[in-house]
Residue frames relative to the residue before (quaternion, step in Angstrom):
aa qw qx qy qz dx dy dz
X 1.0000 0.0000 0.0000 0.0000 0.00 0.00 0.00
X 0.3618 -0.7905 0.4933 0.0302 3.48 -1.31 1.00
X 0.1937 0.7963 -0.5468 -0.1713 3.67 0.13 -0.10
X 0.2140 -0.7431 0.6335 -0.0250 3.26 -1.52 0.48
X 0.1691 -0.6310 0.7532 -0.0769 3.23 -1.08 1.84
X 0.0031 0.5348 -0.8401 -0.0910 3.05 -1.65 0.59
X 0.1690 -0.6783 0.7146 -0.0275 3.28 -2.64 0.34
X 0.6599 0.4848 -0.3740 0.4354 3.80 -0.90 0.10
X 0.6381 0.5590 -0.4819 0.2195 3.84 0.60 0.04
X 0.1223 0.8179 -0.5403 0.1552 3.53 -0.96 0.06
X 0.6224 -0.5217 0.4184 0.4067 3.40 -1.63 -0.11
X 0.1988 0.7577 -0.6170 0.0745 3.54 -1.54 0.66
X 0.5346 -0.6901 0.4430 0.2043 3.55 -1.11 0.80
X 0.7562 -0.4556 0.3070 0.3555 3.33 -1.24 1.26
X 0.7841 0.1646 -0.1732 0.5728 3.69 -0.67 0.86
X 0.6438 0.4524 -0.4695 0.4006 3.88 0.74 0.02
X 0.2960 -0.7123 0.5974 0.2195 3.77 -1.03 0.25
X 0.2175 -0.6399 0.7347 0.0587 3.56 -2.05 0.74
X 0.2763 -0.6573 0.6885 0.1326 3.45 -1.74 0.35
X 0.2650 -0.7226 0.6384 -0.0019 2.94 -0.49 1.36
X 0.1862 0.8246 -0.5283 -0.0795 3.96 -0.91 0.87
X 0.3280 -0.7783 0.5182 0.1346 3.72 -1.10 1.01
X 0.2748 -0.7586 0.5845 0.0854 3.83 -0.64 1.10
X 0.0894 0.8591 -0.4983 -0.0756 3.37 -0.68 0.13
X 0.0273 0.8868 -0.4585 0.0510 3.39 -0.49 0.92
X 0.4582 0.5940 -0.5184 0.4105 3.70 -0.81 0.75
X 0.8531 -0.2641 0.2470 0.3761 3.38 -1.27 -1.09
X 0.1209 0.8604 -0.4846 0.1011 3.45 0.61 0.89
X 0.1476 -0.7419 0.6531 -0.0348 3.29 -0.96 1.09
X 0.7559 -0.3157 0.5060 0.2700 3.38 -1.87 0.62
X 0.8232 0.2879 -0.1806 0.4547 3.64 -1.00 0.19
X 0.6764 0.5172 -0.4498 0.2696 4.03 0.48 -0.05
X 0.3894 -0.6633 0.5748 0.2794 3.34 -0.92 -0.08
X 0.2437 -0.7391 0.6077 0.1580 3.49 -1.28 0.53
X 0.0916 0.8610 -0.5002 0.0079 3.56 -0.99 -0.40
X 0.2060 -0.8028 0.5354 0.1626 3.33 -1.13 0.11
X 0.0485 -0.8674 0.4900 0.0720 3.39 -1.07 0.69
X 0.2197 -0.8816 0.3633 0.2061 3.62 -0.42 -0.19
X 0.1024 -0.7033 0.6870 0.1514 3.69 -0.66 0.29
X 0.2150 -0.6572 0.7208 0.0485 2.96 -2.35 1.16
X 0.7627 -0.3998 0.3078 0.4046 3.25 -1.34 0.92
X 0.8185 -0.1470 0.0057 0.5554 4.07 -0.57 1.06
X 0.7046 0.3043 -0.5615 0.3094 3.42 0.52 1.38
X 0.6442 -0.4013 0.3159 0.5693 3.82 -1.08 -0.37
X 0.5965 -0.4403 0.5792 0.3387 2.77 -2.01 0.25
X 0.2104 -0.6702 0.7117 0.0051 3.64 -1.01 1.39
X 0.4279 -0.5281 0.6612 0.3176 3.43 -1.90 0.30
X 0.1216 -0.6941 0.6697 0.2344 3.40 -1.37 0.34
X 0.7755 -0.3262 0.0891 0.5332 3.75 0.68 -0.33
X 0.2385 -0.6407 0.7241 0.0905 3.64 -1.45 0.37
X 0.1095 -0.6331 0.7582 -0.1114 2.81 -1.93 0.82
X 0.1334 -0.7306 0.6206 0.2516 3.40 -0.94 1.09
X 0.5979 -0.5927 0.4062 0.3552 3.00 -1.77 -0.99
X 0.2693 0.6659 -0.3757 0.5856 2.53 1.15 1.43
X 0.2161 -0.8375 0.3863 0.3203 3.65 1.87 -0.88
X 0.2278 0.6879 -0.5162 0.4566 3.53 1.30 1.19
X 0.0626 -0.8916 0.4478 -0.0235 3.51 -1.15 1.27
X 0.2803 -0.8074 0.5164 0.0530 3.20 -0.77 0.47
X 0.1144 0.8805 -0.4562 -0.0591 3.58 -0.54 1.13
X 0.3594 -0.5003 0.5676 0.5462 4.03 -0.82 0.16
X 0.7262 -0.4519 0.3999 0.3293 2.88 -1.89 0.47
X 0.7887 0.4774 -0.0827 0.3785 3.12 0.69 -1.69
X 0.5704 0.3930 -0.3003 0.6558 3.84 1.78 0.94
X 0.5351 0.7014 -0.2976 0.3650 3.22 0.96 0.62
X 0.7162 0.3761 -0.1148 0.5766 2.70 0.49 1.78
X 0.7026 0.2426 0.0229 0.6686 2.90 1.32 -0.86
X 0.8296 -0.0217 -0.2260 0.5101 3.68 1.19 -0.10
X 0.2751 -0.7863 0.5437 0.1024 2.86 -1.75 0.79
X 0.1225 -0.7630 0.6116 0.1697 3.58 -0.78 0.87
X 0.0092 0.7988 -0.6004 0.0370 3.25 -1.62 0.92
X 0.1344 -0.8590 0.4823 0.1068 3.90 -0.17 0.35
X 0.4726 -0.5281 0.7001 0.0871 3.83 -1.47 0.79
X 0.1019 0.8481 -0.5151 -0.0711 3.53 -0.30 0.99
X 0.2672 0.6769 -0.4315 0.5330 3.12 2.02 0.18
X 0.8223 0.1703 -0.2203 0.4962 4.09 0.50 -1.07
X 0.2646 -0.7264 0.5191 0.3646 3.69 1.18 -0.08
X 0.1998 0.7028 -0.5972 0.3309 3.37 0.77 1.76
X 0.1269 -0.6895 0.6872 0.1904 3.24 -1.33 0.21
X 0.1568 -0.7424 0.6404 0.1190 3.75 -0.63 0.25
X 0.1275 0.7763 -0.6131 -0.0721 3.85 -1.41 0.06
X 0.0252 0.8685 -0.4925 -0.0504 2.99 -0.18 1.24
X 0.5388 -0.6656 0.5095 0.0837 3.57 -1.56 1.65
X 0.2795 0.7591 -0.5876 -0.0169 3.56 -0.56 0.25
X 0.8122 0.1987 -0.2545 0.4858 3.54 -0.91 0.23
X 0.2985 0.8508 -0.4152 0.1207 3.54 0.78 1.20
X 0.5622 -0.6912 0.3989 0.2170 3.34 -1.23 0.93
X 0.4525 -0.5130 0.6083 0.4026 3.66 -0.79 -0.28
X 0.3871 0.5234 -0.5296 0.5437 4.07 0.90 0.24
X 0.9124 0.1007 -0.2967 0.2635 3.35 0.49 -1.12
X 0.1965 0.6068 -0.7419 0.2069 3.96 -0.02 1.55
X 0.1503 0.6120 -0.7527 0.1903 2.50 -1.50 1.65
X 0.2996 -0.6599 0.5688 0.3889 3.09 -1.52 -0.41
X 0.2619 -0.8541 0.4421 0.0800 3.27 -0.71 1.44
X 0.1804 -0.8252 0.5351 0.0128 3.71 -0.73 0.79
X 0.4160 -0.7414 0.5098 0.1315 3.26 -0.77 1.14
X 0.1310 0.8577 -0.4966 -0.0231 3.64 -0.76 0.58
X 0.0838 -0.8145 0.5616 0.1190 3.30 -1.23 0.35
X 0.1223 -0.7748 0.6185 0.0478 3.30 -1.34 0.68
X 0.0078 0.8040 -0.5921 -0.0548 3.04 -1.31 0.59
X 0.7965 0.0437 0.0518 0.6008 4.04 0.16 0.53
X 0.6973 -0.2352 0.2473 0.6303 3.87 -0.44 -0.57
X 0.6285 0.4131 -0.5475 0.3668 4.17 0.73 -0.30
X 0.1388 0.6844 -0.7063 -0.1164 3.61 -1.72 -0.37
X 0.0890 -0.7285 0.6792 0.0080 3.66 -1.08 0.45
X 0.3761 -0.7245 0.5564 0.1551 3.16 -1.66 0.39
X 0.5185 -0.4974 0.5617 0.4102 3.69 -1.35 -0.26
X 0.5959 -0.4678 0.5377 0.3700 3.23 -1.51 -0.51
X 0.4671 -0.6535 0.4648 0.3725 3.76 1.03 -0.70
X 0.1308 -0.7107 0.6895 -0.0492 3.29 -1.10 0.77
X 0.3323 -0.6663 0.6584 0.1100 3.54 -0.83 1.52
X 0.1724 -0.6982 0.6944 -0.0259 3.32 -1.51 1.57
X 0.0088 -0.8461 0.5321 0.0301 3.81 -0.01 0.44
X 0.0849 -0.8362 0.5361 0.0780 3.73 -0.38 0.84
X 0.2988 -0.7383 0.5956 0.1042 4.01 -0.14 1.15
X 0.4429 -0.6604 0.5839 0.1636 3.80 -1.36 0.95
C-alpha cells in the first residue's frame, strides 16, 4: 500500500504560477512512475504529466512549456511546478502512482486560475 498527500494548490491569476507537491509513503519500490492528472468541472480526468523513477517524462500537449514535473526519490516526492497558467487550467489535480498492476491516488488539490 501507497499513500499519497499532495499540497501547493490554490487560487492565482492568469500568468502567475503554483507548485503543486506529492508525498508518498508506504511500500515503495524502484521501477514506478508517478504523475499527475487533473479533472475539470463536467469533464474526464486527463493526464497532465508522469515521471518515472528513472526521471523519464511525459507531457499533455497543452502543459508544455509551462510545466515541469520532477521528483525527490530520497523523499518519494513528486513536485510539479505550473508557471504561466491559464484559467483552462482549474482543475482538481491528483497525484498518482503506479507500480506493476498496483496504482493509487491522492485526495486532490483544487488549482483555480482567475482572468
Amino acid at each position: 500500500q501507497v499513500q499519497l498527500v499532495e499540497s501547493g494548490g490554490g487560487l492565482v491569476q492568469a500568468g502567475g504560477s503554483l507548485r503543486l507537491s506529492c508525498a508518498a509513503s508506504g511500500s515503495i519500490f524502484s521501477g514506478n512512475t508517478m504523475g499527475w492528472y487533473r479533472q475539470a468541472p463536467g469533464k474526464q480526468r486527463e493526464m497532465v504529466a508522469t515521471i518515472t523513477s528513472g526521471g523519464s517524462t511525459v507531457y499533455a500537449d497543452s502543459v508544455k512549456g509551462r510545466f515541469t514535473i520532477s521528483r525527490d526519490n530520497a523523499k518519494n516526492t513528486v513536485y510539479l511546478q505550473m508557471n504561466s497558467l491559464k484559467p483552462e487550467d482549474t482543475a482538481v489535480y491528483y497525484c498518482n502512482f503506479k507500480f506493476i498492476h498496483y496504482e493509487n491516488w491522492g485526495q486532490g488539490t483544487q488549482v483555480t486560475v482567475s482572468s
